[in-house]
Biopython code that builds the backbone (N, CA, C, O; Angstrom):
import numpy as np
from Bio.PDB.StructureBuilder import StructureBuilder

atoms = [
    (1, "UNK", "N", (3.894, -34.579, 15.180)),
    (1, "UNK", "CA", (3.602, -33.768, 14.011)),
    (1, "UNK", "C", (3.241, -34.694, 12.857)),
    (1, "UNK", "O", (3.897, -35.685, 12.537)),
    (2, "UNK", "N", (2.039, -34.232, 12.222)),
    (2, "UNK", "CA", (1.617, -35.189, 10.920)),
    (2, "UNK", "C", (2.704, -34.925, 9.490)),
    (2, "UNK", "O", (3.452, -33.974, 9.263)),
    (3, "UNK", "N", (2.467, -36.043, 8.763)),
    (3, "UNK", "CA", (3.175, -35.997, 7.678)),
    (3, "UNK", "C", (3.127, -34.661, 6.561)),
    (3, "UNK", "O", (3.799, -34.174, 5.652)),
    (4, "UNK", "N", (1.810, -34.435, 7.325)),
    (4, "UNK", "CA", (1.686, -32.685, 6.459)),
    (4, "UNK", "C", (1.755, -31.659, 6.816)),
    (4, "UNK", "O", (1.697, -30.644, 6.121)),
    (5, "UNK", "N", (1.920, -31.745, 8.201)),
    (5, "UNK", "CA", (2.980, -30.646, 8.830)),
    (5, "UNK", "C", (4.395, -30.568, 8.520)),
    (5, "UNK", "O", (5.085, -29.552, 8.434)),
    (6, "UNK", "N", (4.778, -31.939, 8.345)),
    (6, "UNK", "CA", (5.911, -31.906, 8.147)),
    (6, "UNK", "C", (6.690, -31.617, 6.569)),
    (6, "UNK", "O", (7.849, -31.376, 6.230)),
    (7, "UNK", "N", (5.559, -31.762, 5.936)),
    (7, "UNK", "CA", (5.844, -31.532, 4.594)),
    (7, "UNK", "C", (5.966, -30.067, 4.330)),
    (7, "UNK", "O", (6.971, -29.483, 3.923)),
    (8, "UNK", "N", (4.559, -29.452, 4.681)),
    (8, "UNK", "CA", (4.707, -27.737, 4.589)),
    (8, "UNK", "C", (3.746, -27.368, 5.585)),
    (8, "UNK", "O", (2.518, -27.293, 5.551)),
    (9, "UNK", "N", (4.998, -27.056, 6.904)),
    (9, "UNK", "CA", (5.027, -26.497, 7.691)),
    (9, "UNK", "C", (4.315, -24.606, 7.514)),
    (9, "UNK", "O", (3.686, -24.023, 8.397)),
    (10, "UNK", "N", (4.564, -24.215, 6.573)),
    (10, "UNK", "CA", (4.120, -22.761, 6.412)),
    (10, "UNK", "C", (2.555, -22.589, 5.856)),
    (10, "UNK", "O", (2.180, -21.425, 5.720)),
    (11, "UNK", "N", (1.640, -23.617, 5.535)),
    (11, "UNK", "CA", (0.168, -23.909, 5.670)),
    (11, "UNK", "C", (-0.476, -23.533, 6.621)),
    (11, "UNK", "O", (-1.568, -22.981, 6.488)),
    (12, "UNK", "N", (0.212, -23.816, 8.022)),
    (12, "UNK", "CA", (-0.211, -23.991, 9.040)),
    (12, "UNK", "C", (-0.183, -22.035, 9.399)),
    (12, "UNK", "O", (-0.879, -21.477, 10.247)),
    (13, "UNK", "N", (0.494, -21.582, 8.773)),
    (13, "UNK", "CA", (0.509, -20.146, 9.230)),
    (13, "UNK", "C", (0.310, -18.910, 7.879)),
    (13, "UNK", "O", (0.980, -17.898, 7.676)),
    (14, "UNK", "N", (-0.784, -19.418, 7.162)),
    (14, "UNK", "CA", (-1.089, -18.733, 5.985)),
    (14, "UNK", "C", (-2.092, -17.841, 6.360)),
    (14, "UNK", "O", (-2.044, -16.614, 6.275)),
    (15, "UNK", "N", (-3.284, -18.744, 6.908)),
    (15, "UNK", "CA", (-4.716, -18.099, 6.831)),
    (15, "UNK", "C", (-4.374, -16.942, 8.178)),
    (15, "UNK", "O", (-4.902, -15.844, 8.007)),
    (16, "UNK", "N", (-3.719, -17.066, 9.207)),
    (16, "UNK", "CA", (-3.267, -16.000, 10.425)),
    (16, "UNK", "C", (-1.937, -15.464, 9.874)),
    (16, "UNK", "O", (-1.443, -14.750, 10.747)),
    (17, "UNK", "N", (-1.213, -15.510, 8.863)),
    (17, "UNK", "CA", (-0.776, -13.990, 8.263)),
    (17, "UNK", "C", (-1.750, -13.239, 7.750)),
    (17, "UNK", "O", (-1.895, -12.089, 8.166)),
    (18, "UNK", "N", (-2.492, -13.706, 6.867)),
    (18, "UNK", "CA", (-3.539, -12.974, 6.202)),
    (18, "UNK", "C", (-4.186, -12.586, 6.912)),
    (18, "UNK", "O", (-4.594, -11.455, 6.647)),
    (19, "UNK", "N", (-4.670, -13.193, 8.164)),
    (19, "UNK", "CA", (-5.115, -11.860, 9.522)),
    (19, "UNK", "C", (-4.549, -10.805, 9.897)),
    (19, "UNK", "O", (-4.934, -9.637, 9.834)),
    (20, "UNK", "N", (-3.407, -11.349, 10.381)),
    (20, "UNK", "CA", (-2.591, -10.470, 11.113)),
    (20, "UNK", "C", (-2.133, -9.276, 10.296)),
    (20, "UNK", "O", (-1.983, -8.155, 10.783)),
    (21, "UNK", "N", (-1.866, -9.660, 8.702)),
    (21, "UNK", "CA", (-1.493, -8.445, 8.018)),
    (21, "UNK", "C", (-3.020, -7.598, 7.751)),
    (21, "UNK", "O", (-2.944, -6.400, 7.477)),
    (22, "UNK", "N", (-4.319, -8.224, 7.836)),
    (22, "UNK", "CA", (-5.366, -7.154, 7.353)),
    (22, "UNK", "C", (-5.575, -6.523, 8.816)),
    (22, "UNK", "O", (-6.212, -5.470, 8.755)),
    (23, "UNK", "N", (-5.182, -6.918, 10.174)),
    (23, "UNK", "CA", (-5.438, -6.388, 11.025)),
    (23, "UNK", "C", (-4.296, -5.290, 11.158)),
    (23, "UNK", "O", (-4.542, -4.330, 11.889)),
    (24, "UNK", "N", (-2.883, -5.359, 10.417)),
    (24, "UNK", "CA", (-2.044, -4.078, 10.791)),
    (24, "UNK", "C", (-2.568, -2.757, 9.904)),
    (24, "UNK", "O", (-2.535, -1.587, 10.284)),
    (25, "UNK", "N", (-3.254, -3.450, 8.121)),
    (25, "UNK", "CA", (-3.677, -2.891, 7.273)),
    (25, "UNK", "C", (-4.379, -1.852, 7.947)),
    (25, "UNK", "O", (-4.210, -0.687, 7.586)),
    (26, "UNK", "N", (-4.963, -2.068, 8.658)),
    (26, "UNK", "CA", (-6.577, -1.274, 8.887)),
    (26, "UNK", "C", (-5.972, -0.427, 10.603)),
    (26, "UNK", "O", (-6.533, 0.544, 11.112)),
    (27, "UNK", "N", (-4.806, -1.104, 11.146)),
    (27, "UNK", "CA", (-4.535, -0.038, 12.110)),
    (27, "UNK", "C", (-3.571, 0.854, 11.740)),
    (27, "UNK", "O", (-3.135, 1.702, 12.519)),
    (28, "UNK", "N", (-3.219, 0.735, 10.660)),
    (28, "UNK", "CA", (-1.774, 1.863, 10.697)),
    (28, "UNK", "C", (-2.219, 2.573, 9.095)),
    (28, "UNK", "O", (-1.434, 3.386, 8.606)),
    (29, "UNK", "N", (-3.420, 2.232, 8.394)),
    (29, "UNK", "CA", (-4.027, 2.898, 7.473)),
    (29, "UNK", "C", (-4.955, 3.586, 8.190)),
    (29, "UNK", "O", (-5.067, 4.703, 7.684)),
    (30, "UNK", "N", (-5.833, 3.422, 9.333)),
    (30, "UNK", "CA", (-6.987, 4.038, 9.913)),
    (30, "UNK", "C", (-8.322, 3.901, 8.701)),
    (30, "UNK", "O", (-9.246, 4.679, 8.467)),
    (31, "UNK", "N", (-7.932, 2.450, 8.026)),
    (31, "UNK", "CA", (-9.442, 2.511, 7.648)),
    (31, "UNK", "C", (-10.579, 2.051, 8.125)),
    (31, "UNK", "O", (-10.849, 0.860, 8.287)),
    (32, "UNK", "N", (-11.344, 3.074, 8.387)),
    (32, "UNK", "CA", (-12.644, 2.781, 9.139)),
    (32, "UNK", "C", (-13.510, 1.640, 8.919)),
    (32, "UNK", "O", (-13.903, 0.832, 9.760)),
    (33, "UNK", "N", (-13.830, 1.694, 7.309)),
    (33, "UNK", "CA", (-14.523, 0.565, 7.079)),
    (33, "UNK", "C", (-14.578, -0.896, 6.890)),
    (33, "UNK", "O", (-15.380, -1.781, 6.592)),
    (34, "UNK", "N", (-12.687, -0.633, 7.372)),
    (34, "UNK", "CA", (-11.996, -2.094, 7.142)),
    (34, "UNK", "C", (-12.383, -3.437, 8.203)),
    (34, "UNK", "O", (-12.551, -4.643, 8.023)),
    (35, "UNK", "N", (-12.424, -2.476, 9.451)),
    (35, "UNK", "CA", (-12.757, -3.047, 10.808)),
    (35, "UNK", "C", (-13.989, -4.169, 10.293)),
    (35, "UNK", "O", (-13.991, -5.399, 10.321)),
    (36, "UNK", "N", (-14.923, -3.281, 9.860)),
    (36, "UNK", "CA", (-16.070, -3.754, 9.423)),
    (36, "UNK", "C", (-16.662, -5.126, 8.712)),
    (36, "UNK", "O", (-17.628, -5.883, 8.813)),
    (37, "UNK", "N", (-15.431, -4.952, 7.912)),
    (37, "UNK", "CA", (-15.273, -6.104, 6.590)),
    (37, "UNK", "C", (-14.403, -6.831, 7.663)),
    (37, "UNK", "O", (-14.195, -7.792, 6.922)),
    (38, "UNK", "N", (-13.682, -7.183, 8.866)),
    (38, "UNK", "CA", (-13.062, -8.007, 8.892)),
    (38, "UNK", "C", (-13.808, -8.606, 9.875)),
    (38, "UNK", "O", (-13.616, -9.766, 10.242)),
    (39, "UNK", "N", (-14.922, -7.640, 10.467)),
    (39, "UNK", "CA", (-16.107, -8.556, 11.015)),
    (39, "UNK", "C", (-17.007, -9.463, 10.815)),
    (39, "UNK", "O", (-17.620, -10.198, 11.589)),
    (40, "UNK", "N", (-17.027, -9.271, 9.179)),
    (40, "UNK", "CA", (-17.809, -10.149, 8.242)),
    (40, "UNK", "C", (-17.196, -11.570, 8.064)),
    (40, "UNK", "O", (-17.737, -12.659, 8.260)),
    (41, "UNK", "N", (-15.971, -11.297, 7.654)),
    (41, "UNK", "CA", (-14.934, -12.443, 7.427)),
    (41, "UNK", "C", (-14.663, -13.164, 8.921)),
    (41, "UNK", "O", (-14.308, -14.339, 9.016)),
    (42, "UNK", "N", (-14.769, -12.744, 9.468)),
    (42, "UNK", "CA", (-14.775, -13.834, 10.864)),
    (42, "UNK", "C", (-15.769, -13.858, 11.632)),
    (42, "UNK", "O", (-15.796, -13.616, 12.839)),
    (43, "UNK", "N", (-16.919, -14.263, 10.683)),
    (43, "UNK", "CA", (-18.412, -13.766, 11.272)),
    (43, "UNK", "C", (-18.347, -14.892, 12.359)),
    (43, "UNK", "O", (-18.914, -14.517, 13.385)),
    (44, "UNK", "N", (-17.889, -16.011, 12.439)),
    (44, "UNK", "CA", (-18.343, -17.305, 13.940)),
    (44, "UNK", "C", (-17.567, -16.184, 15.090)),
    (44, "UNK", "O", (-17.958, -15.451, 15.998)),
    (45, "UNK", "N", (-16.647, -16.430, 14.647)),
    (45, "UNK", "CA", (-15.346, -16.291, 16.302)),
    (45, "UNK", "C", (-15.951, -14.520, 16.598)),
    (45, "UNK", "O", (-16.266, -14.224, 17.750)),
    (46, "UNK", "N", (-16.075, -13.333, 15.344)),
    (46, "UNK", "CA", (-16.725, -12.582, 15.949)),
    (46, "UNK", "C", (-17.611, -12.292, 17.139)),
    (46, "UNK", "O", (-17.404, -11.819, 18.257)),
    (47, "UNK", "N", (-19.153, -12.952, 16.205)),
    (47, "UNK", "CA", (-20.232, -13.450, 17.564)),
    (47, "UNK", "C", (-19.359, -13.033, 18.914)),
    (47, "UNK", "O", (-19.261, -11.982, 19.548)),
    (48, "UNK", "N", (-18.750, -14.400, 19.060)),
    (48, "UNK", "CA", (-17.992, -14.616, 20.326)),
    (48, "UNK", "C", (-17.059, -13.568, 21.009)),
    (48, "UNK", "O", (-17.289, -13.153, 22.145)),
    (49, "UNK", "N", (-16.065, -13.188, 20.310)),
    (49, "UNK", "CA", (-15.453, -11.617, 20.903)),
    (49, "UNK", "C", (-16.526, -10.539, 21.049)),
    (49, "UNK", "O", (-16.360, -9.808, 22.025)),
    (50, "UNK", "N", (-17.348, -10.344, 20.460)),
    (50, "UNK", "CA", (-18.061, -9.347, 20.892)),
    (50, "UNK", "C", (-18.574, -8.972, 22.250)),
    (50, "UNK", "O", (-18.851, -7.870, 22.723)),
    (51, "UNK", "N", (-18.645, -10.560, 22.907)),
    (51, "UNK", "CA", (-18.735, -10.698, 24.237)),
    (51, "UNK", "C", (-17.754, -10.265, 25.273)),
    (51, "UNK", "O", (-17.928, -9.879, 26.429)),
    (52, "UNK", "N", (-16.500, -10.457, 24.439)),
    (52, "UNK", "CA", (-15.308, -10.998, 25.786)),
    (52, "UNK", "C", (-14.115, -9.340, 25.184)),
    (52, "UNK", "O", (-12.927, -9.184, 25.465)),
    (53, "UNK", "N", (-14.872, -8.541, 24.476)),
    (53, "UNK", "CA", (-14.333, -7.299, 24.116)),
    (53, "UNK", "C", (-13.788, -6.616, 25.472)),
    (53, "UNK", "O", (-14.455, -6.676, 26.505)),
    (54, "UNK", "N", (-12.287, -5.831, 25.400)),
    (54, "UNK", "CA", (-11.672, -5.381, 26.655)),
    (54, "UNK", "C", (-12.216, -3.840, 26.630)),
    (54, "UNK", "O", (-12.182, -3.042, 25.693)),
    (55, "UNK", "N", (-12.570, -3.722, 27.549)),
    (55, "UNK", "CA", (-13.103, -1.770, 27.617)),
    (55, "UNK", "C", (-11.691, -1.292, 27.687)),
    (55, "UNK", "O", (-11.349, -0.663, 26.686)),
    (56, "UNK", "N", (-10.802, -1.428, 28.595)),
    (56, "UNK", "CA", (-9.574, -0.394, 28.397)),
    (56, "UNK", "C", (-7.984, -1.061, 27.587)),
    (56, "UNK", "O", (-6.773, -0.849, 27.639)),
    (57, "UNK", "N", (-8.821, -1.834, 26.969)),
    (57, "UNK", "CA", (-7.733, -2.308, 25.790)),
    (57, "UNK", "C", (-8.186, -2.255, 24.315)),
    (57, "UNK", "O", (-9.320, -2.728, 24.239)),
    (58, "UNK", "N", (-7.775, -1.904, 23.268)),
    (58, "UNK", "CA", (-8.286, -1.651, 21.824)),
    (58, "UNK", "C", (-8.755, -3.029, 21.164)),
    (58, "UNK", "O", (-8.189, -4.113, 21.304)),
    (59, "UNK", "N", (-9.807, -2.788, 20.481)),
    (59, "UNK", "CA", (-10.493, -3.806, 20.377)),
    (59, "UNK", "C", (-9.914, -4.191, 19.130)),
    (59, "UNK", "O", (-9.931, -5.393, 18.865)),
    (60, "UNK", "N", (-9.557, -3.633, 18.558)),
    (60, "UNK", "CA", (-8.444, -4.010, 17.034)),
    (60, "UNK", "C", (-7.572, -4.473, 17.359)),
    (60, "UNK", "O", (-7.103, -5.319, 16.597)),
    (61, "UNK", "N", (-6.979, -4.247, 18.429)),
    (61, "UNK", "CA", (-5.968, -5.189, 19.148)),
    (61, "UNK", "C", (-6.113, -6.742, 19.690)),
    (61, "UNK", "O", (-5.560, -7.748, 19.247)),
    (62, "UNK", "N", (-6.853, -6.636, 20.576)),
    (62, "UNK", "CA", (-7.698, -7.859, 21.123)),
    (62, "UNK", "C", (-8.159, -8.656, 19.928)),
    (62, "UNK", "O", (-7.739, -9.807, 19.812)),
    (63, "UNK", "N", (-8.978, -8.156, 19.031)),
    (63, "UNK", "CA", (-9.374, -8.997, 17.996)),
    (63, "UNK", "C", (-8.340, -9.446, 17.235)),
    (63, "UNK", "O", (-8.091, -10.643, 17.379)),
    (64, "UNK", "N", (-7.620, -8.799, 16.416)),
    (64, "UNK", "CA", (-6.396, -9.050, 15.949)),
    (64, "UNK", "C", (-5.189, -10.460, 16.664)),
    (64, "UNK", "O", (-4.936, -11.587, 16.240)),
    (65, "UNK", "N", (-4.838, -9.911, 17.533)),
    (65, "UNK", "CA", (-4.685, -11.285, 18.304)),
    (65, "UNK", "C", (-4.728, -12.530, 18.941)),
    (65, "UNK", "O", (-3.783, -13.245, 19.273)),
    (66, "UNK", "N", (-6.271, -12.760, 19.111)),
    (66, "UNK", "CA", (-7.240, -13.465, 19.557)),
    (66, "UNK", "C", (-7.807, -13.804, 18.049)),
    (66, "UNK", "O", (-7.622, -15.019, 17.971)),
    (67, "UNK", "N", (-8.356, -13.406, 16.901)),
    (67, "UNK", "CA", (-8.379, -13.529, 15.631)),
    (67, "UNK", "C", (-7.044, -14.177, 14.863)),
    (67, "UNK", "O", (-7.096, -14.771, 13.786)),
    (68, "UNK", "N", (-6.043, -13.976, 15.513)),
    (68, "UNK", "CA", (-5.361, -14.596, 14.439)),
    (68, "UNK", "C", (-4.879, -16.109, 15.254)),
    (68, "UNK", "O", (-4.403, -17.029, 14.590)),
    (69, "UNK", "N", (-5.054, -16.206, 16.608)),
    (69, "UNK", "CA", (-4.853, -17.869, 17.048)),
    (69, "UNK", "C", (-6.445, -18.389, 17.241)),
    (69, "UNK", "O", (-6.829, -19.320, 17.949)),
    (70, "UNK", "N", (-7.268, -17.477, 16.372)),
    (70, "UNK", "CA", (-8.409, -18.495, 15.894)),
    (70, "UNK", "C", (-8.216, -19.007, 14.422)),
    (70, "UNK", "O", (-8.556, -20.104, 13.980)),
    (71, "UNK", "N", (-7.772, -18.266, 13.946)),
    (71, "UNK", "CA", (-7.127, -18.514, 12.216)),
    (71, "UNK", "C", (-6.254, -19.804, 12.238)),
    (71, "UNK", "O", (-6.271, -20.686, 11.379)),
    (72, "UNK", "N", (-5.709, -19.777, 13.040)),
    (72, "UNK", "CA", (-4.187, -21.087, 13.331)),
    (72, "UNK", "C", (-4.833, -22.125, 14.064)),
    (72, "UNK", "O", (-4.406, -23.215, 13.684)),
    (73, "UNK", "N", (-5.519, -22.205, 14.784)),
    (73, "UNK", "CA", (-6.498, -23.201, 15.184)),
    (73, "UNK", "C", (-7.239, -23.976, 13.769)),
    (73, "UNK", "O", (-7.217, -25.131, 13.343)),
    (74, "UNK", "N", (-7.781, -22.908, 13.383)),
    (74, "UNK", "CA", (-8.962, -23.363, 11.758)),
    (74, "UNK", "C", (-7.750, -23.974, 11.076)),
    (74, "UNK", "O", (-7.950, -25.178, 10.919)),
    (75, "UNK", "N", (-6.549, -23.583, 10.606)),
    (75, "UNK", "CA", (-5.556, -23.668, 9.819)),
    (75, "UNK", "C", (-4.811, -24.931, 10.485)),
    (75, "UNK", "O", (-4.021, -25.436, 9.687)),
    (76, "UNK", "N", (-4.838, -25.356, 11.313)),
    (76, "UNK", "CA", (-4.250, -26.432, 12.068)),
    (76, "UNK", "C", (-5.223, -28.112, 12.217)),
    (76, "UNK", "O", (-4.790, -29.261, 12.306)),
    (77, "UNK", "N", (-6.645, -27.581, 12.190)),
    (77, "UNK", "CA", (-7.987, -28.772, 12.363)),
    (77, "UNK", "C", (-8.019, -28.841, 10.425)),
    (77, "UNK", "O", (-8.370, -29.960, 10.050)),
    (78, "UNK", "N", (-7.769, -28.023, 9.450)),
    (78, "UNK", "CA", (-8.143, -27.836, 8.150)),
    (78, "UNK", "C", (-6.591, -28.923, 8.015)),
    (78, "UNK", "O", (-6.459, -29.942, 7.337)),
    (79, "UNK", "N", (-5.977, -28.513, 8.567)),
    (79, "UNK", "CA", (-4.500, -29.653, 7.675)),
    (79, "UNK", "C", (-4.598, -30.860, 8.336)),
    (79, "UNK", "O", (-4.281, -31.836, 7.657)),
    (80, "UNK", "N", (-5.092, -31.154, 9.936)),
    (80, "UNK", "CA", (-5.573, -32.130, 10.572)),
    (80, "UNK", "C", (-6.460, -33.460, 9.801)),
    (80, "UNK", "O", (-6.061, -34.612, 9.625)),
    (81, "UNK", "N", (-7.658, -32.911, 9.462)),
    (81, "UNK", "CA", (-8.333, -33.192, 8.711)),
    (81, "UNK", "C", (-8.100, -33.664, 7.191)),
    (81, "UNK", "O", (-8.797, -34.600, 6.799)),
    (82, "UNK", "N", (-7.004, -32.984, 6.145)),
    (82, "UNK", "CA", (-6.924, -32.937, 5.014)),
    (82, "UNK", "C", (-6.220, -34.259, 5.605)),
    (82, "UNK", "O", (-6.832, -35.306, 5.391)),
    (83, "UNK", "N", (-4.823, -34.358, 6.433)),
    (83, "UNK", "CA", (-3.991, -35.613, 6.375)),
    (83, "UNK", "C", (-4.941, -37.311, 6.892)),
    (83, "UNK", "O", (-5.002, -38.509, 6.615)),
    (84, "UNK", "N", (-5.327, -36.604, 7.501)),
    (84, "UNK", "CA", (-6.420, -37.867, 7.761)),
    (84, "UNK", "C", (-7.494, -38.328, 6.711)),
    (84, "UNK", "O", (-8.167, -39.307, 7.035)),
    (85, "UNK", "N", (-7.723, -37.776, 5.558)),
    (85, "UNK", "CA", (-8.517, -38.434, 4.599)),
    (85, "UNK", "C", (-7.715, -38.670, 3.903)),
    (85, "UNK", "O", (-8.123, -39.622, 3.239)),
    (86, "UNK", "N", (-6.487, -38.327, 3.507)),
    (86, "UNK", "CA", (-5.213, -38.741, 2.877)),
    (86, "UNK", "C", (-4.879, -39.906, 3.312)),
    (86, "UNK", "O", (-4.929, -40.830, 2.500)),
    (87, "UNK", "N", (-4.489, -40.164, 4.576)),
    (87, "UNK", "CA", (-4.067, -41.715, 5.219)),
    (87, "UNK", "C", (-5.388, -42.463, 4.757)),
    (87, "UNK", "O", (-5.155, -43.534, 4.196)),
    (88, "UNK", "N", (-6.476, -42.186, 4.854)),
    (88, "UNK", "CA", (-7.947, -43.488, 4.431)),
    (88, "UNK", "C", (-7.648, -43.754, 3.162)),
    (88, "UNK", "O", (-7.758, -44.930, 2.815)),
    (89, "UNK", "N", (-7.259, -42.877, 2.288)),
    (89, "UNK", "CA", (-7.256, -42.889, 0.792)),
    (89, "UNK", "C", (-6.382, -43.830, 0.523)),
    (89, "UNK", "O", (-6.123, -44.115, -0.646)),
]
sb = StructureBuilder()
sb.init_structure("model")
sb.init_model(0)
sb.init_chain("A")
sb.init_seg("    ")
for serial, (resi, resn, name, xyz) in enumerate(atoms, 1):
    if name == "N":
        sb.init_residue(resn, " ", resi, " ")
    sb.init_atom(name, np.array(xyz, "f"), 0.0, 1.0, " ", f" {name:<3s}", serial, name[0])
structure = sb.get_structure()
């Protein structure tokens, strides 16, 4: 674990709360147009699920889940990255 994991550990799980809570937002509000907007906001990894979408599993589901350990991935290479120009510095 890097020195900035270890410092603040809860970085690493910011940007996939903020998924995970707009993905409960929009299933237990039923807003329609929310889906929409959260397609925008994860326009790369979208692309890609659109492909690998489950026919007899909910796709707000699938995305949601699969969306939010793409969030923690980004959120994990983003603190990766920050500590490593920190150590050059």
């Amino acid at each position: 674990m890097s020195d900035a994991n270890a410092r603040n550990p809860l970085l690493a799980f910011l940007l996939p709360s903020i998924h995970f809570g707009a993905c409960l937002a929009i299933w237990f509000g039923h807003i329609q147009r929310g889906w929409e907007y959260l397609l925008f906001i994860d326009f790369p990894f979208s692309v890609i699920m659109a492909g690998l979408m489950f026919r007899r599993v909910n796709q707000l589901i699938s995305f949601g889940i699969l969306g939010t350990l793409w969030w923690y991935f980004l959120s994990s290479m983003i603190i990766r990255w920050i500590s490593r120009r920190s150590v050059k510095l």
